[in-house]
C-alpha positions in Angstrom: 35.4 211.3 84.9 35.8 207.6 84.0 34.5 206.5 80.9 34.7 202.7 81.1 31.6 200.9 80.6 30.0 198.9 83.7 31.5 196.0 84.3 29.9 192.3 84.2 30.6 189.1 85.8 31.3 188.0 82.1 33.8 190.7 81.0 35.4 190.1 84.7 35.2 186.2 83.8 37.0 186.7 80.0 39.5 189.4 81.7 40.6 186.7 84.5 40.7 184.1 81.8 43.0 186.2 79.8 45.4 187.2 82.9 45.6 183.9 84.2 47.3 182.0 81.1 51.0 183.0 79.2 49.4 181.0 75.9 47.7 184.2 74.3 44.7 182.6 73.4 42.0 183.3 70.6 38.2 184.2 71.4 37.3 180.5 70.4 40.1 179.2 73.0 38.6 181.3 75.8 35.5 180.8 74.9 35.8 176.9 75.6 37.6 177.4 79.0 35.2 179.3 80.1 32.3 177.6 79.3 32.3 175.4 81.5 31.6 177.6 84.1 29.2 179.9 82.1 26.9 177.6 80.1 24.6 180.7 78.6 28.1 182.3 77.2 28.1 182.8 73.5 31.1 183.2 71.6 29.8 186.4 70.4 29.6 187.5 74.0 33.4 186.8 74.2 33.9 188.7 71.2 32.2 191.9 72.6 33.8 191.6 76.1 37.5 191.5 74.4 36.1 194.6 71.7 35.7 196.4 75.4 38.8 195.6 76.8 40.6 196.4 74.0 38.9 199.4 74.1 39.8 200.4 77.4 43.4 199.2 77.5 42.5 196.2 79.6 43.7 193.6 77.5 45.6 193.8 73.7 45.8 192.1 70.4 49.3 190.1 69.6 49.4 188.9 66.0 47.3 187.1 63.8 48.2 183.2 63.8 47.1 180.9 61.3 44.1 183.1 60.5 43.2 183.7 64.5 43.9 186.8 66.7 45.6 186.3 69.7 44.8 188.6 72.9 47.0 189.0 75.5 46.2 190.1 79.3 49.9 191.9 79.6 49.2 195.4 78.1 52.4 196.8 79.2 54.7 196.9 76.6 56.9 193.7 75.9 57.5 191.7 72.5 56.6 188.3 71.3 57.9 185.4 69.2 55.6 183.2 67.1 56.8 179.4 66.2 56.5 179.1 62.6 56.0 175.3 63.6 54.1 174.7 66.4 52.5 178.3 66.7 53.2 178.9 69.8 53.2 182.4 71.3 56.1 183.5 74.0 56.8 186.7 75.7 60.0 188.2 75.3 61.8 190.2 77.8 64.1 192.9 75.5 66.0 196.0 76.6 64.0 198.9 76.4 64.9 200.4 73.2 61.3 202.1 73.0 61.6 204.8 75.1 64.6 206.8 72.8 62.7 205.7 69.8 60.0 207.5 70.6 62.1 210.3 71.8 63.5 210.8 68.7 60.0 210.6 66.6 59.0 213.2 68.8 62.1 215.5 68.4 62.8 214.3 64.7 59.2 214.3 63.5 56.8 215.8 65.9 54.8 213.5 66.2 53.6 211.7 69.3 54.2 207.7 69.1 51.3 206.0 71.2 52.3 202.2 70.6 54.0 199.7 69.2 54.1 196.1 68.6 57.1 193.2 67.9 56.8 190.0 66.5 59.6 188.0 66.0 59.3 184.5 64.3 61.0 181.5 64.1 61.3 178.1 66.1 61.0 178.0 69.5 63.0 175.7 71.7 60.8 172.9 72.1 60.6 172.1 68.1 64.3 172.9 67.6 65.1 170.3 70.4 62.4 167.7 68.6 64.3 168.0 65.5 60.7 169.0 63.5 62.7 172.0 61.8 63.0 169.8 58.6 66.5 171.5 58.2 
């Protein structure tokens, strides 16, 4: 039996948002684009709908970034770098070194690993290349 929730045009609207950009917005960023096009949304509203999809392995958290979560509409696993300038949030494409991680926590420990997450910081390319590092 399926135990998602109904859906509505408004999850489906903060879902499409969410898949459509690479940025990894906050609630408030996705709020704005799609009000536009929704003028009775709430921010709250946007804050349930992304509870639920987080919920249901729709859509997943990336980092917190000055203060703000991040969502992301890729749920399948990949890492991400943060810009310690510009706080920008990429995806990054690694070798899967997951897979005898977890092999090993399972054999080592017992246990069984259900997720992870990877952040790695620095500058990305576009304030390196401006010179803003201040080094």
């Amino acid at each position: 039996m399926d135990n998602r929730r109904k859906t509505s045009k408004k999850r489906e609207a903060v879902l499409a948002a969410l898949r459509a950009v690479e940025d990894h917005p906050t609630a408030e960023t996705l709020y704005m684009r799609l009000k536009p096009d929704y003028p009775e949304l709430s921010l709250g509203t946007v804050y349930r709908n992304l509870s639920v999809l987080l919920e249901e392995g729709l859509a997943a958290t990336v980092a917190t970034v000055d203060g703000q979560l991040r969502y992301d509409g890729r749920t399948e696993p990949h890492a991400h770098f943060i810009c310690r300038r510009c706080r920008r949030v990429l995806d990054l494409e690694l070798p899967d070194t997951v897979t005898p991680m977890y092999r090993a926590i399972r054999e080592e420990l017992g246990c069984a690993p259900e997720g992870h997450s990877l952040n790695v910081s620095g500058l990305c390319a576009a304030c390196r290349s401006a010179g803003r590092a201040g080094n």
